[in-house]
C-alpha positions as CSV (number, residue, x, y, z in Angstrom):
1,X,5.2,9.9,-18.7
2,X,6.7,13.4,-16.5
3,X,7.0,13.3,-13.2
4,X,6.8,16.8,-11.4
5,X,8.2,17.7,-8.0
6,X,5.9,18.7,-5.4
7,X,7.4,19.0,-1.7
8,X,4.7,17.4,1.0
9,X,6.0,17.8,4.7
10,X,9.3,18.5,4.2
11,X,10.0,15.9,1.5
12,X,10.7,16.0,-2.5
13,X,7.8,13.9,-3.7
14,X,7.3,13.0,-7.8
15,X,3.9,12.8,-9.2
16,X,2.0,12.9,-12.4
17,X,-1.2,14.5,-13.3
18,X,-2.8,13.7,-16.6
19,X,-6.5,14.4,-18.0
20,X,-9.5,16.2,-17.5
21,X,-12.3,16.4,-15.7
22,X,-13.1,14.5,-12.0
23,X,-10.2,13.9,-10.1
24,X,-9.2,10.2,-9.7
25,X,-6.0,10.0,-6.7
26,X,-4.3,6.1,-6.9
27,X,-1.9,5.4,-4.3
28,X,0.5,2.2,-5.2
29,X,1.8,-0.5,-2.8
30,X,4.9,-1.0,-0.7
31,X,8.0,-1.4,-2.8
32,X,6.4,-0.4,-5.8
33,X,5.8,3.2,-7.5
34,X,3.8,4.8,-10.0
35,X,5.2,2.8,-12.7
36,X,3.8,-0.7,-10.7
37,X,-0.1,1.6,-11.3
38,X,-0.1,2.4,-14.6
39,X,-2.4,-0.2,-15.7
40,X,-4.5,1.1,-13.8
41,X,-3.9,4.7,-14.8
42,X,-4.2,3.5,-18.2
43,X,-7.7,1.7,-17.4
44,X,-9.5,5.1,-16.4
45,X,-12.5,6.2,-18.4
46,X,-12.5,9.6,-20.1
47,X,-13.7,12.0,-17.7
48,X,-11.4,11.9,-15.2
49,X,-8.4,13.6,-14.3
50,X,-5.4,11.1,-12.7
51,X,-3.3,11.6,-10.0
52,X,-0.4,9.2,-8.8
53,X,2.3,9.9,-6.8
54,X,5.5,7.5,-5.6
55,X,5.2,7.5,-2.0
56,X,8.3,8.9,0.5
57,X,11.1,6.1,-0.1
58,X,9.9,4.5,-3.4
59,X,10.1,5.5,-7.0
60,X,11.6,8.5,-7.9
61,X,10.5,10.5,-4.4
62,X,12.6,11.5,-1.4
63,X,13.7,9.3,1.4
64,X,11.5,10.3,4.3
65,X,14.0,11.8,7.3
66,X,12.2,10.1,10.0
67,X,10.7,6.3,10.3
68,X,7.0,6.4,9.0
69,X,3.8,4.7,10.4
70,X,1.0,4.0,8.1
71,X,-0.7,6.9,9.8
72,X,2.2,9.6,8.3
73,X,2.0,7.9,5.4
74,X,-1.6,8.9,4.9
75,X,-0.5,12.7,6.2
76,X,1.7,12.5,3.2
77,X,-1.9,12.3,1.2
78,X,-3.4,15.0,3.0
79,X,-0.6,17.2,2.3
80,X,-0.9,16.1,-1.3
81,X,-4.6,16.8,-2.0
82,X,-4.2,20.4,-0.1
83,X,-1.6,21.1,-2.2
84,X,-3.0,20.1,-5.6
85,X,-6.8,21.7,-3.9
86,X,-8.3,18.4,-4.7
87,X,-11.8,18.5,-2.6
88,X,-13.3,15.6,-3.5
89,X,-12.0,12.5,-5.7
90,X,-12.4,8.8,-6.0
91,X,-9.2,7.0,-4.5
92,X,-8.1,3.6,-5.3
93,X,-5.3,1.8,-3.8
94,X,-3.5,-1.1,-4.4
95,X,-1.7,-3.0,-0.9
96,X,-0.2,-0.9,0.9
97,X,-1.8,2.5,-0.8
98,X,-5.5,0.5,0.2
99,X,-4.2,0.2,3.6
100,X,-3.2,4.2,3.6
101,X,-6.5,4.9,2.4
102,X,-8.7,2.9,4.8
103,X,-7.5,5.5,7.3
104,X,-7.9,8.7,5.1
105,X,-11.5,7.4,3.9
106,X,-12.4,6.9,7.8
107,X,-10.8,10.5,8.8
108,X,-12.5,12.6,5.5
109,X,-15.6,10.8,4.5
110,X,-16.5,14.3,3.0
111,X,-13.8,13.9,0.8
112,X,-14.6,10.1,-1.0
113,X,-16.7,10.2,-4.2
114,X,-16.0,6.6,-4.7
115,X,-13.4,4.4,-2.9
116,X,-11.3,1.0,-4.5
117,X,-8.9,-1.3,-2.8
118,X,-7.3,-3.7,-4.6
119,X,-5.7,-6.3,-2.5
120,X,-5.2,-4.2,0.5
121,X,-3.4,-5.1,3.1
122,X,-4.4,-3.8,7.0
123,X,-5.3,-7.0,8.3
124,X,-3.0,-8.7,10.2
125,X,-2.0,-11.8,9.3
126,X,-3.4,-15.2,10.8
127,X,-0.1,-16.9,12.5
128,X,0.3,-20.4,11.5
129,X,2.9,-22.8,13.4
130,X,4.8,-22.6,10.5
131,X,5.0,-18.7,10.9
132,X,5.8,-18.8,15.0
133,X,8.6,-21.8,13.9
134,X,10.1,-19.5,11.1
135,X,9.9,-16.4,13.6
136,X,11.4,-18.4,16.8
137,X,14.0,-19.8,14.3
138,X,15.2,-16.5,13.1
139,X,15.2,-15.3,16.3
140,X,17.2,-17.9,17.9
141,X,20.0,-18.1,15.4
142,X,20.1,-14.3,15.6
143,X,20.6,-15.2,19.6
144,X,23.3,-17.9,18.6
145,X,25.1,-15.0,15.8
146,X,25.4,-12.0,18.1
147,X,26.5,-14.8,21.1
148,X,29.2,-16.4,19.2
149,X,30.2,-13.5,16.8
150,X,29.6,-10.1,19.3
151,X,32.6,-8.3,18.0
152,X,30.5,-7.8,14.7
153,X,27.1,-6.3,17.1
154,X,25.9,-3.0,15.6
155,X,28.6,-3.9,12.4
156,X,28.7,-5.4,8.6
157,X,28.2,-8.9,10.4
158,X,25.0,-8.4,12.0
159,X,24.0,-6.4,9.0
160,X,24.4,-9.4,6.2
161,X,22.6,-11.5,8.9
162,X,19.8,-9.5,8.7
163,X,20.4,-9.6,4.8
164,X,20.3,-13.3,4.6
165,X,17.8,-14.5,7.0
166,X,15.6,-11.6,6.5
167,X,12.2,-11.6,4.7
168,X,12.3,-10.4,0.6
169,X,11.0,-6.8,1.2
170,X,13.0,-6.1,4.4
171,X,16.1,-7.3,2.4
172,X,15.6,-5.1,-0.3
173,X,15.1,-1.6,2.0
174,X,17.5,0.0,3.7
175,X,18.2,2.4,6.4
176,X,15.1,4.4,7.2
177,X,13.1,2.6,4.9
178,X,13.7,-0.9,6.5
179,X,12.9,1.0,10.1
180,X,9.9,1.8,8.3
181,X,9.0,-1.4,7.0
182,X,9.6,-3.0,10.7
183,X,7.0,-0.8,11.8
184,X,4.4,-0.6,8.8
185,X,4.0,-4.0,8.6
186,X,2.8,-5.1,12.4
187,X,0.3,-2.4,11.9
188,X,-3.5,-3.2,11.6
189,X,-5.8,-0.1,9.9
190,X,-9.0,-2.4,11.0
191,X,-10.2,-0.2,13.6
192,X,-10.9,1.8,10.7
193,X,-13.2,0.1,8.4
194,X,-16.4,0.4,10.5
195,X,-16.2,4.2,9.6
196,X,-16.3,4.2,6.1
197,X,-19.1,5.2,4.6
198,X,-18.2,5.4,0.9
199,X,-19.5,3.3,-1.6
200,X,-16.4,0.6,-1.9
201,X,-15.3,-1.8,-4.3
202,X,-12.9,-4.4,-3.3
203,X,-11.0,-6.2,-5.9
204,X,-8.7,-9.3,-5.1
205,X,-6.9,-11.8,-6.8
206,X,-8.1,-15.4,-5.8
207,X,-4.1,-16.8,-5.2
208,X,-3.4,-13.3,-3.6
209,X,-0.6,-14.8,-1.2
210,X,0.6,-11.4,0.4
211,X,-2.7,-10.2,1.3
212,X,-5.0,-13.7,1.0
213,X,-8.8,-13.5,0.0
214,X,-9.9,-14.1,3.7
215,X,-8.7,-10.8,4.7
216,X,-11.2,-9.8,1.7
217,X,-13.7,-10.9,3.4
218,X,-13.2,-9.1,6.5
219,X,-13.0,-6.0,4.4
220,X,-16.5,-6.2,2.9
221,X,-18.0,-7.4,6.3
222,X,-16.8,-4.7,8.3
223,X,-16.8,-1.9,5.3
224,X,-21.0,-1.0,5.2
225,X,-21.0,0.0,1.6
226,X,-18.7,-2.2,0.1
227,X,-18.7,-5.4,-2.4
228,X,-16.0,-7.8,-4.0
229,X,-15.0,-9.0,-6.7
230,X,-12.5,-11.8,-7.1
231,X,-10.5,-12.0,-10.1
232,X,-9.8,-16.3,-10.7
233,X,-6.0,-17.2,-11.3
234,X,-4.8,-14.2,-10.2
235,X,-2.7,-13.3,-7.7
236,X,-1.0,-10.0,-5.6
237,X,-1.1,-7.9,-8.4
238,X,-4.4,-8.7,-9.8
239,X,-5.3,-6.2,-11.8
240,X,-2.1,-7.0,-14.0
241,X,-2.7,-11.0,-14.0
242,X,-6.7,-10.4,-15.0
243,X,-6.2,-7.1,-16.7
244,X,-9.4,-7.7,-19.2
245,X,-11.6,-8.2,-16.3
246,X,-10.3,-5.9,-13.8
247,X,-10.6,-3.3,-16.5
248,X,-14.3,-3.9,-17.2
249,X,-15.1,-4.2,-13.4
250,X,-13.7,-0.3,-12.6
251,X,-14.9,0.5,-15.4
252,X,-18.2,-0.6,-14.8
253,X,-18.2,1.1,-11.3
254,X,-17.1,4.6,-12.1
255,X,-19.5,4.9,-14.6
């Protein structure tokens, strides 16, 4: 697999093109790159002509300069498909690339042939006790670390707090990225799904415990033209843990 360069807004972005014939774009999730996708790249019927690109700050692509919303995040595909003078394709998205493309598919309905979101995120979250306990926690040893250690404010000691008590994918950004990731993830695209008017497929992994199936089910409710399938013992990344059947289902549905 090559990567090119393309530069979108300002930013070196890598990306991969291979095949012939309709244009398929797949966006992957947060943390993850084209290499997370290629089982779905490599699921694609002949016929189609696949495009994937690592997304500013992941993979082998560019650290955006500024902190990014989910909304320049789906500027970033705009840029991508004028670029590349894709009109028209069928989009799939896995997390994070499902949540970038409930907004484009809302925004360019002219431009959806077919649309696929695997475990998207874009809901928020409901918030257990658990969740407000782990949150007030955090927040009050933070209070108790920068009250008995404030010579270390704005330094290396507040900065391995963060590290330590931090959740898994804030820990493992940094600098703009983790800015970005602060703000990505209180953001909700479900304002979004009434306008959609593509014929959707939503795919989700039954133990899916980043995005959980009831946020599934508020997809195909409030999507018009959508229907899901759930793939049993499988979790986040379900079209890895149920390859077999996640490969006959898109299969099934491009065809």
């Amino acid at each position: 697999m090559e990567k090119k360069d393309i530069n979108l807004l300002g930013t070196n972005i890598k990306y991969i093109e291979q095949g012939e014939g309709k244009p398929v774009v797949i966006l992957h999730g947060w943390g993850a790159n084209i290499e997370s996708i290629m089982p779905i790249v490599n699921s694609m019927p002949k016929g189609y002509k696949i495009y994937a690109y690592d997304a500013p700050g992941f993979g082998d692509s560019e650290d955006p300069k500024d902190v990014l919303s989910t909304w320049d995040y789906e500027l970033y595909l705009e840029e991508f498909l004028n670029k590349k003078k894709i009109e028209k394709a069928v989009f799939i998205g896995h997390s994070f690339g499902g949540k970038t493309l409930t907004i484009f598919a809302s925004k360019h309905k002219e431009k959806i042939e077919k649309l696929v979101l695997l475990d998207a995120s874009g809901v928020i979250p409901k918030r257990t006790m658990s969740y407000y306990f782990k949150v007030y926690s955090f927040k009050f040893l933070r209070f108790l670390y920068t009250k008995l250690f404030f010579w270390n404010n704005n330094t290396d000691g507040i900065k391995k707090f963060y590290e330590k008590f931090g959740s898994d994918d804030y820990q493992a950004s940094q600098g703009v990225m983790r800015k970005t990731f602060v703000k990505v993830v209180n953001e909700s695209t479900r304002e979004c799904f009434k306008d959609i008017e593509a014929e959707t497929l939503l795919i989700w992994g039954e133990n899916d415990d980043a995005t959980p199936l009831y946020m599934a089910n508020v997809f195909e409710k409030e999507i018009k033209n959508s229907g899901l399938v759930v793939l049993k013992d499988a979790g986040h990344f379900s079209y890895i843990d149920d390859y077999g059947t996640f490969n006959a289902v898109i299969n099934s549905f491009l065809d």
